[in-house]
N, CA and C of each residue as an Amber inpcrd file, in Angstrom:
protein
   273
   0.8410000  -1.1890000   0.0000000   0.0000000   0.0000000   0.0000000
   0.8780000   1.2420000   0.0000000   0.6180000   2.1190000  -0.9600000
   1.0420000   3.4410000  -0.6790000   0.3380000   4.7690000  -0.5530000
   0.6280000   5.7910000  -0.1030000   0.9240000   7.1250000   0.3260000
   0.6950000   7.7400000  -0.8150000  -0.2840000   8.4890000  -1.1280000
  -0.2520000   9.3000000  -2.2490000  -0.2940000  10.8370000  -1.8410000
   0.6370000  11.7970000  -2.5450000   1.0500000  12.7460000  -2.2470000
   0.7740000  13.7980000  -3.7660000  -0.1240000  14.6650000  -3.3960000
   0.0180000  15.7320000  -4.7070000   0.5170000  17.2420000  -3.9120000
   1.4610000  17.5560000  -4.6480000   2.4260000  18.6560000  -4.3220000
   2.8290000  19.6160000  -5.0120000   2.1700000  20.8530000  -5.1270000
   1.2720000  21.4220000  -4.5450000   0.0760000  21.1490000  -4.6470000
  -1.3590000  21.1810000  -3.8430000  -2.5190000  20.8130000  -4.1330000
  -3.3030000  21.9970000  -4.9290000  -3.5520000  21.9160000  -5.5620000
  -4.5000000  23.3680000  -6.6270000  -5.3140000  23.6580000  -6.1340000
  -5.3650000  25.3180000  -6.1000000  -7.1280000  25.7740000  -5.6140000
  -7.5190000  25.2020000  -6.1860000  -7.9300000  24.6360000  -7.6480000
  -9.0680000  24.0340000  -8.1230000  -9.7420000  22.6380000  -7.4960000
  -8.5170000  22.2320000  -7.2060000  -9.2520000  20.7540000  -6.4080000
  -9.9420000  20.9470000  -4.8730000  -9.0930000  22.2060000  -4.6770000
  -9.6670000  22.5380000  -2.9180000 -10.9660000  22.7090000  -3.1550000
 -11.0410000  24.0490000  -4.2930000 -12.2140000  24.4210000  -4.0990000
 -13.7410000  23.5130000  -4.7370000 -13.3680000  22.4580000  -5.6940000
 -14.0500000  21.0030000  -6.5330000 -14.6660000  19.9710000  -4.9700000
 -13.9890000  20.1060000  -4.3210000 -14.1890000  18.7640000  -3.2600000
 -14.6940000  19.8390000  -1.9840000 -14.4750000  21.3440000  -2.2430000
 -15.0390000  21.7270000  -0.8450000 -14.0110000  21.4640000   0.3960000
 -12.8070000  21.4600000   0.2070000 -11.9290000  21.0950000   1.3130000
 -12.0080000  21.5600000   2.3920000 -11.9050000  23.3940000   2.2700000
 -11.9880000  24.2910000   3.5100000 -13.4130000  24.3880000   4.0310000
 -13.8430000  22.8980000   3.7570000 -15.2810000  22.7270000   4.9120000
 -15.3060000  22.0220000   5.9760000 -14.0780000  20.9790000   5.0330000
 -13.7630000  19.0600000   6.0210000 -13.7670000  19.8560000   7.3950000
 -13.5300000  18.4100000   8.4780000 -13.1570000  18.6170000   9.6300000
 -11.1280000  19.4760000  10.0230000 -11.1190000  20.0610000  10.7230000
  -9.3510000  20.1140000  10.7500000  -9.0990000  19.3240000  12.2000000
  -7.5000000  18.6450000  12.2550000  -6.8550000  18.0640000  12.9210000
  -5.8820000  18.5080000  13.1040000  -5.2770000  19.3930000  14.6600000
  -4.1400000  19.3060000  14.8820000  -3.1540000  18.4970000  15.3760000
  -1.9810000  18.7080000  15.2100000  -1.1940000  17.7250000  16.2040000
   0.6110000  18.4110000  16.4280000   0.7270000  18.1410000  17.7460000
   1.9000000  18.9150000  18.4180000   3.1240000  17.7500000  17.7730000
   4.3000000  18.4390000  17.6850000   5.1110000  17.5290000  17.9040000
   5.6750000  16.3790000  18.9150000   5.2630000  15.2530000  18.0940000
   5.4170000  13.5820000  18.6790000   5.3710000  12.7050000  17.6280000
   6.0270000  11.6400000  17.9200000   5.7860000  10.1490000  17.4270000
   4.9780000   9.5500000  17.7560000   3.9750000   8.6910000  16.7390000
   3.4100000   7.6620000  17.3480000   2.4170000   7.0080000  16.0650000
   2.1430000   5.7760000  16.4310000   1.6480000   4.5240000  15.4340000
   0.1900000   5.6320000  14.8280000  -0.6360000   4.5850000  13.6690000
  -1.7940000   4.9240000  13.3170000  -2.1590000   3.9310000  12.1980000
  -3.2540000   3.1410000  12.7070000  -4.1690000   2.7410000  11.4440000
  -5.0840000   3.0640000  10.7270000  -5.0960000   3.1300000   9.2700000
  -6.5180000   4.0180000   9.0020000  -7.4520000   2.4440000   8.3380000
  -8.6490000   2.6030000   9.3970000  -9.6370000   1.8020000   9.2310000
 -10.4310000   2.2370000   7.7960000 -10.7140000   3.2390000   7.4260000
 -10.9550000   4.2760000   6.4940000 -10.1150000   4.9200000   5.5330000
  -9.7500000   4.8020000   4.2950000  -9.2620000   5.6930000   3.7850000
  -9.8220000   7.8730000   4.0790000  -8.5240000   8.0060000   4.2500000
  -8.1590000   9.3330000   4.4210000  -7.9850000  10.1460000   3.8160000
  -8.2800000  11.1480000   3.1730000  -7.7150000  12.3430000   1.9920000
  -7.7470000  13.2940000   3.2260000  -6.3440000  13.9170000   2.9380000
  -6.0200000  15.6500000   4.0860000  -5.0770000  16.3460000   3.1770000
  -5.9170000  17.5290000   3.7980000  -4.7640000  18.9370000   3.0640000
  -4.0370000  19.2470000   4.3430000  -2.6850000  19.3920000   3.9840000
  -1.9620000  19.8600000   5.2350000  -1.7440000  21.0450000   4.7530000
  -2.5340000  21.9580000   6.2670000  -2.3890000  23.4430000   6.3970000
  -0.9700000  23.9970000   6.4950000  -0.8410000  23.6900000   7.5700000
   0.4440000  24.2050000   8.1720000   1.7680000  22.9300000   8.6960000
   2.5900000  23.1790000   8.7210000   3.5750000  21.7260000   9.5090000
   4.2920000  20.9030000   8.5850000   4.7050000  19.9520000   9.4740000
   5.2690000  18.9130000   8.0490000   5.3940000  17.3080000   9.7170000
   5.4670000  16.6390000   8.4530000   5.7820000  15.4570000   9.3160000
   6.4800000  14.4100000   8.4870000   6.7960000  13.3780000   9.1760000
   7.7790000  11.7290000   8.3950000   6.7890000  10.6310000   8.7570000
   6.4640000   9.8160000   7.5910000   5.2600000   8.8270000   7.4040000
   5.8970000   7.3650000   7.2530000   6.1220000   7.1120000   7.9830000
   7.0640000   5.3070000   7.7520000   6.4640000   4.4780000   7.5590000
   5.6670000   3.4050000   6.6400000   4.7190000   2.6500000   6.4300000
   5.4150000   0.9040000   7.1260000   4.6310000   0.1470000   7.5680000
   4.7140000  -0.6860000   7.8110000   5.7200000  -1.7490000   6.5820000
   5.4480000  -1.3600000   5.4910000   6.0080000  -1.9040000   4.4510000
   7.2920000  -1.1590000   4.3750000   7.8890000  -0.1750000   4.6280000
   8.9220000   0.6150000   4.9110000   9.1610000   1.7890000   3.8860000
   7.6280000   2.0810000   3.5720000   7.9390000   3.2340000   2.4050000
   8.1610000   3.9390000   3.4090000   8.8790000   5.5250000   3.3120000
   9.1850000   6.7980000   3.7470000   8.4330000   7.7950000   3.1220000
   7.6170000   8.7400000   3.6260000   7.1440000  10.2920000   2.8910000
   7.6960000  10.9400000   4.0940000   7.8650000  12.2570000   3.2170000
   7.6120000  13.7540000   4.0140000   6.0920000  14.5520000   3.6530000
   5.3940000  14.9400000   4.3400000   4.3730000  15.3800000   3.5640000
   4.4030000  17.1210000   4.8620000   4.1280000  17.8800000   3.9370000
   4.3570000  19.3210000   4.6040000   3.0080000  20.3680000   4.0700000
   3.0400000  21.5210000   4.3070000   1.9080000  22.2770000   3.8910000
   1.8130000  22.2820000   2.6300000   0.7600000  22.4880000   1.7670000
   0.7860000  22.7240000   0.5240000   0.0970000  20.5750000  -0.2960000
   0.6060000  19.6950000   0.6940000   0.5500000  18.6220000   0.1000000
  -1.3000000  18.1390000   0.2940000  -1.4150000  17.4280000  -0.8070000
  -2.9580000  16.6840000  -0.4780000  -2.0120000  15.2400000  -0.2620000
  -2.8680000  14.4150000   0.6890000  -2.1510000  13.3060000   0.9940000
  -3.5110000  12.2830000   0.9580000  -3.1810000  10.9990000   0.1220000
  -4.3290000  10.2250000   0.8510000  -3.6580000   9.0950000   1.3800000
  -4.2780000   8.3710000   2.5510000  -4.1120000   7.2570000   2.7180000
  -4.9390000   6.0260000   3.0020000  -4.7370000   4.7630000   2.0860000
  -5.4890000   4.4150000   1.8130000  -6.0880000   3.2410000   2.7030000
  -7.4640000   2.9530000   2.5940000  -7.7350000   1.7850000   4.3610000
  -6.9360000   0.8010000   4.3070000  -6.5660000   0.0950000   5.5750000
  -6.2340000  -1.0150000   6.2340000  -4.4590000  -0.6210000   5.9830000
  -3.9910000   0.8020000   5.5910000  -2.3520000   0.8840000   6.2050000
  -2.5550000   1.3890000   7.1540000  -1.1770000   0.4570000   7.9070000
  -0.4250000   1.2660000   9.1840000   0.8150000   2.2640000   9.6430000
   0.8880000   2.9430000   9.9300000   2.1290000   3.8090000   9.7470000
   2.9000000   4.5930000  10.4220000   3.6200000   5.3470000  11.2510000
   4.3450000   5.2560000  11.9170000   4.7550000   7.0100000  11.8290000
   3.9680000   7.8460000  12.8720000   3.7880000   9.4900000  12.5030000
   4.8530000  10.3040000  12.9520000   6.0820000  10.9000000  12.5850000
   6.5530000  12.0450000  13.1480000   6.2510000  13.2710000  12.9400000
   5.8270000  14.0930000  13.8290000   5.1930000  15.3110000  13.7590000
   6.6330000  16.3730000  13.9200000   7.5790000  16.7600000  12.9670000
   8.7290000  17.4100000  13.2050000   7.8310000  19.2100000  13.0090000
   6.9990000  19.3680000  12.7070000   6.3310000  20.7590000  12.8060000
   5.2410000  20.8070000  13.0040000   4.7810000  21.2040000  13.7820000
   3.1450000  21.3330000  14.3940000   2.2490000  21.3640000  12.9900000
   1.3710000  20.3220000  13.0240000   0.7340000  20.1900000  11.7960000
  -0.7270000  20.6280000  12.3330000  -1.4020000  21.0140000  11.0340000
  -2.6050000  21.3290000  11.1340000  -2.8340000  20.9490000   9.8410000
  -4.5370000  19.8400000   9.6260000  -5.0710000  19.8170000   8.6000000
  -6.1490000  19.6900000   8.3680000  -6.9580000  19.4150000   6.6820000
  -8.2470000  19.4020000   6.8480000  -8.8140000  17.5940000   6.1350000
  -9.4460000  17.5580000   6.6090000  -9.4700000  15.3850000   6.3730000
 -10.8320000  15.2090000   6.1860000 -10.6740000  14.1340000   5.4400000
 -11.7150000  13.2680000   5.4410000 -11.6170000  12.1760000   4.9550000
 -12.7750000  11.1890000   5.9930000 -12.6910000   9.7790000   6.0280000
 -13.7360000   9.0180000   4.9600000 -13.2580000   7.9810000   4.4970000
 -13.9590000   7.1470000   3.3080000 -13.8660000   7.5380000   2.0760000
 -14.9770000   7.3600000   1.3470000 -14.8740000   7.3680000   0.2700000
 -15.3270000   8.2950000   0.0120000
């Protein structure tokens, strides 16, 4: 399973999907596990972090990125800049 990363994300897609409506999620700097039961699509506002997949892919994903991830990976979060984003779960 992989990590899909579009870099930079286009107003056009923000504004197509309604992004700056989703829910937002912050998170301080820390490590720690995560499964997504759900596939995930997030715009990261602000921050950046390191995404280690169980399979041992590596991302950086930082502001500006749309990220999805897709159900049943697990992965492994460093929060190296206070992230803030906007998400949503399923399909």
């Amino acid at each position: 399973m992989e990590v899909l990363i579009k870099s930079p994300c286009s107003a056009s897609v923000i504004i197509k999907y309604g992004i700056k409506n989703w829910p937002i999620w912050e998170g301080e700097l820390s490590k720690f596990s995560w499964h997504y039961n759900e596939k995930e699509i997030c715009l990261i506002i602000e921050g950046e972090a390191s995404i280690k997949t169980e399979e041992g892919n590596s991302y950086i994903i930082k502001s500006g990125d749309l990220v999805e991830f897709p159900k049943g990976i697990s992965c492994e979060w460093e929060i190296t800049k206070k992230i803030k984003k906007h998400y949503r779960l399923g399909n």
